[in-house]
N, C-alpha and C positions, 0 to 999 in steps of 0.2 A: 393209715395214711391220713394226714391231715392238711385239709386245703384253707387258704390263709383267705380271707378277702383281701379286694383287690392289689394285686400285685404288678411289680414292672411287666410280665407278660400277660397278665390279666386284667390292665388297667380296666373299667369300666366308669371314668370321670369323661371321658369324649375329648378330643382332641381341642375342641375350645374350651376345657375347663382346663387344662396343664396337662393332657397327655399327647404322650407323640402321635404329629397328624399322620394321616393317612397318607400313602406313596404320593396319590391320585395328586395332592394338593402340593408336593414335592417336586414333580413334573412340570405343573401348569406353568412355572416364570419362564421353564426353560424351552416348555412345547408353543407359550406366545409365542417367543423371539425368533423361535424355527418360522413358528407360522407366518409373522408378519414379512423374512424377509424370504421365504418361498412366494407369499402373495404376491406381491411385491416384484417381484424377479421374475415369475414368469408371467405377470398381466402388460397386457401391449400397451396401455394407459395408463396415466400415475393414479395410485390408490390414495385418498383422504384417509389411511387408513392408522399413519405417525401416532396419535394420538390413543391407540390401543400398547403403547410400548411404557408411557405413564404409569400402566397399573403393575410392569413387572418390578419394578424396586419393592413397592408394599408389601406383592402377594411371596416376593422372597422371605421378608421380614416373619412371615408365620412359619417357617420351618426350617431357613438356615439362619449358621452365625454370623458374624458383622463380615468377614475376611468375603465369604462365597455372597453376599449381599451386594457388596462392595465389585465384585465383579462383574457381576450379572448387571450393577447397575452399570459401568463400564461398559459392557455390550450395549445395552439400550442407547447411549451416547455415541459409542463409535459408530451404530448402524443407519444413525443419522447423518455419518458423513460418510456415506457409500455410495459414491455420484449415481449406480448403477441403480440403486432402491427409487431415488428421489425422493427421499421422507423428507430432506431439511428444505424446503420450498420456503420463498418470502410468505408470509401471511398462514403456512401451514404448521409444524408441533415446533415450540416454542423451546427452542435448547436451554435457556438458563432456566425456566420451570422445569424441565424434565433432570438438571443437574442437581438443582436444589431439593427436587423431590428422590431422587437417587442419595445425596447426601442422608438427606433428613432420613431416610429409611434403614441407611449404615447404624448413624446413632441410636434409633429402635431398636434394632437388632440387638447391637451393644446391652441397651439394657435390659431388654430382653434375655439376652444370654444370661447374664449376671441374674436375672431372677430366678432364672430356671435350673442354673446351679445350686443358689439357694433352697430352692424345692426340692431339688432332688438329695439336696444334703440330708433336710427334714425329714425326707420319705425313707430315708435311710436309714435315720435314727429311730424313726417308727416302725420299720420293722424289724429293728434289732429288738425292739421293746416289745411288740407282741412276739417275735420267740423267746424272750424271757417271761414273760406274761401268761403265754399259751402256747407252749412249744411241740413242738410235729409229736400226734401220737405214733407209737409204734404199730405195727402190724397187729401186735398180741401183747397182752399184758395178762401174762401167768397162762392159765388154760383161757382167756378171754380175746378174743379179737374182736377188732375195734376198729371203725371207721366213720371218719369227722368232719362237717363241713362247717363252716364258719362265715357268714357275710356282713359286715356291720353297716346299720341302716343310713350314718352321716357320710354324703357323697365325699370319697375320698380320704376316709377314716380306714384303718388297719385295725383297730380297738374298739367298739365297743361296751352294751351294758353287758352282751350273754357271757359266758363260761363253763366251763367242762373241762373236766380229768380224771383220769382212768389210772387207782395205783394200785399196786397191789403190796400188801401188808402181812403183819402176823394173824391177822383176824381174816384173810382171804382177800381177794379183788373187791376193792371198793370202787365206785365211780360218782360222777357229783354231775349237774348240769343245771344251770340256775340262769336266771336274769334279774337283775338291780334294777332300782328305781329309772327311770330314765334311760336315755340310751348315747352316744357317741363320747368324746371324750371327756365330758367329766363324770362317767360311771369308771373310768379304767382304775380310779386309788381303788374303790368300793371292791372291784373286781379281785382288784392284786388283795387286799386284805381277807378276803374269804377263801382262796384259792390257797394262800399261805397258811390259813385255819386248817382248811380240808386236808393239805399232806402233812401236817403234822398232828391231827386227828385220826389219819390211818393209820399210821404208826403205835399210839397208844391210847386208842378209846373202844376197850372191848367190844361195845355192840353200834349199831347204827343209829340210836335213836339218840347214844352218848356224844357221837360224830356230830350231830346235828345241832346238838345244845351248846357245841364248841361253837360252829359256825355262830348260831344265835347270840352267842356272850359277845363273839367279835364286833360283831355289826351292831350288837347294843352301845358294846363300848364305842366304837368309832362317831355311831349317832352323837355320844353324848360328847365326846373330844370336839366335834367337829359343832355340836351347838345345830345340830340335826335331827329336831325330832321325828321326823318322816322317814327318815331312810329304812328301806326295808329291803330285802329281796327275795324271788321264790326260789324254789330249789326242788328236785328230785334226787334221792338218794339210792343207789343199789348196791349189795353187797350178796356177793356170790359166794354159795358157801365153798368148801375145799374142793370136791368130788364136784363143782358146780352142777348138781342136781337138780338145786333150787337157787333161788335167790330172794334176799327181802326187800321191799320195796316198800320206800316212806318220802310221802310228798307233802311239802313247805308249802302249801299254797300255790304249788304246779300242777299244769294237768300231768295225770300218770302217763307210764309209758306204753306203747302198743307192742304187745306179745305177737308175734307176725309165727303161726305155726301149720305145717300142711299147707301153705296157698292162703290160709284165711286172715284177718288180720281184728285182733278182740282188746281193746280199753283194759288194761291192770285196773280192778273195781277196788283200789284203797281211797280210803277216805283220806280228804287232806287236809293238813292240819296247817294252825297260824303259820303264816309267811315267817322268813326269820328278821328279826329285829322286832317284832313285837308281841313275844312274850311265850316264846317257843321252853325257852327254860325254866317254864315255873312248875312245882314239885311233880305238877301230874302230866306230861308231857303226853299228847299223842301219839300211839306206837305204829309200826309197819305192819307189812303182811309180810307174809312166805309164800313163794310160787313155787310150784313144783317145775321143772324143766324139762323138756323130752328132747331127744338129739335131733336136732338141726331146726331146734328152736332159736328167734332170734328177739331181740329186745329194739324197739326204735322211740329212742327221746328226741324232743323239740321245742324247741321254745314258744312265746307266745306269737313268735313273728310268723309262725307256718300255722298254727291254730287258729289265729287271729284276720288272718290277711283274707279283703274279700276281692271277690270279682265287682266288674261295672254297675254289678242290678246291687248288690250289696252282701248277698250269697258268702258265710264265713265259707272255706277250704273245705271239704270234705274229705279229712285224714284218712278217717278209717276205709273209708270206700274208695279209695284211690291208693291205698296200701296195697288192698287186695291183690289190684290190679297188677301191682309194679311187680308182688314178691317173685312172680317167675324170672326175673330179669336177674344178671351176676349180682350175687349177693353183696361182692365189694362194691360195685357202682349204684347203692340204692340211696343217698343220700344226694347223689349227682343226678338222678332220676328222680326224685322227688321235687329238687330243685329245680329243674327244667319245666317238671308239669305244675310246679304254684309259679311258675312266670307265664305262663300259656293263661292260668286262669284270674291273676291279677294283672292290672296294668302297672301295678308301682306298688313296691314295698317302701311300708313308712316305719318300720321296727327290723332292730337285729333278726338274723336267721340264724339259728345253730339248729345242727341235727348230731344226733350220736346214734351208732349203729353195733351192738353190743353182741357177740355170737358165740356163746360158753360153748366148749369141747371138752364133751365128757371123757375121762379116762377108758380105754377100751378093757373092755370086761377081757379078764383071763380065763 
């Protein structure tokens, strides 16, 4: 399963940056209007109180459209002619302000509307573009199960720099998990161009370290098209064998993955080699390891956003000792678990978060 950052039900931009407010702020126009003419109605004295009915046309404006704006402000004007209230007093709320500010609040709304269908057009076409980009892993790919979370660090971005996919090919389960220079939307061409490397590198590049030198050619060339000579990105690479026994493991300039086996949780000790785009493919290439696998051995990659990220004093995450912990918990929700406890121990992440969560199933002996 793969979880997409922020989405319509999982906005996390807050309701004053473009996401639907809260009920609470829904109610308020309509819970003043009660309130004033219940005050109102049953106090034995007239209340100076007209002047609180002002603020229901605006606080309409943050969460309805111009039509229910438009009426609400209507209410606020008629309640002022309800001889039983006493709101429209000589010298007390001022009816052609309170009409003009009713007015004026219609036409906010208005454009308001109009913007926010525009957004939501946007946000639509952006998450049409990361399922084409980075689309739902499956449960299992080949004997491999797979589990993926995704949060990009630009408030309100669907895309960022991470990446990750899980294929399986003639040469067995391959899987990839990298991050590009940079992070929010102008890493997503970088991303789609290696990603497009990586599945058709599974297909016909007999071993992993041949996979990697594909990627690297890519990102060489794109450097040079684009008049980039910085661009780079790191990557971790695994490739399960058939019998998923073992797997080899070759990292770009990423940290390795953590082997999570028995309750404990142990650093994959490969050495890692140049990031790609700078000079991954030259004759003598850095090779991987081989891990042997035991059943109910699991694999957990990360990018630098969950390695990186610190608490208040400055304190980086502590993976591996906070792996340990979690592994007794459903093995599918460990990357949901993960994610919950690096928000407990930071206050703010400033980098994408990808996690992959990889669980070979060995064929059962006859």
């Amino acid at each position: 399963m793969h979880l997409l950052s922020p989405l319509r039900h999982l906005d996390r931009r807050g309701w004053l940056r473009g996401a639907p407010p809260p009920r609470w702020v829904r109610v308020l126009p309509v819970a003043l209007i009660a309130g004033v003419a219940v005050a109102t109605a049953v106090s034995h004295d007239p209340l100076d109180i007209g002047f609180l009915l002002g603020a229901i046309p605006p606080l309409a404006v943050l969460s309805y459209g111009p039509l229910a704006t438009a009426l609400l402000g209507a209410a606020t004007v008629t309640l002022l002619h309800v001889p039983a209230l006493q709101l429209n007093r000589p010298g007390d709320t001022d009816l052609w302000t309170l009409s003009f500010v009713a007015a004026l609040s219609v036409f906010v709304s208005f454009v308001r509307s109009r913007r926010d269908a525009q957004l939501d057009l946007e946000r639509t076409i952006a998450e049409a573009a990361q399922r084409a980009l980075l689309p739902p892993l499956p449960e299992a790919v080949g004997p491999v199960r797979c589990r993926g979370l995704y949060r990009a660090a630009q408030r309100g971005a669907l895309v960022g720099g991470d990446f990750y996919d899980v294929r399986d090919g003639p040469y067995g389960v391959r899987a990839v998990l990298g991050d590009v220079q940079g992070h929010g939307l102008a890493a997503i061409g970088t991303v789609a161009s290696l990603l497009g490397a990586f599945r058709e590198a599974v297909l016909d590049q007999p071993d992993l370290e041949s996979v990697a030198g594909r990627l690297d050619r890519r990102l060489t060339a794109d450097a040079a098209e684009a008049r980039h000579a910085d661009l780079f990105a790191t990557a971790v690479l695994l490739e399960f064998a058939r019998d998923v026994r073992s797997v080899r493991v070759l990292a770009c300039g990423h940290p390795p993955p953590v082997l999570l086996r028995a309750g404990t949780a142990t650093d994959i000790g490969v050495e890692a080699c140049t990031p790609l785009g700078l000079g991954l493919a030259d004759p003598t290439p850095h090779r991987g390891i081989t891990v042997r696998l035991e059943p109910g051995d699991r694999l957990f990659l990360a990018s630098d956003g969950v390695f990186e990220a610190r608490d208040p004093a400055g304190a980086f995450y502590p993976l591996t000792q906070r792996m340990a912990l979690l592994t007794g918990d459903d093995r599918a929700a460990l990357p949901d678990l993960v994610w919950e406890d690096l928000l407990r121990h930071t206050r703010s992440l400033h980098d994408d978060v990808t996690m992959l969560v990889l669980a070979p199933r060995p064929p059962e002996r006859p």
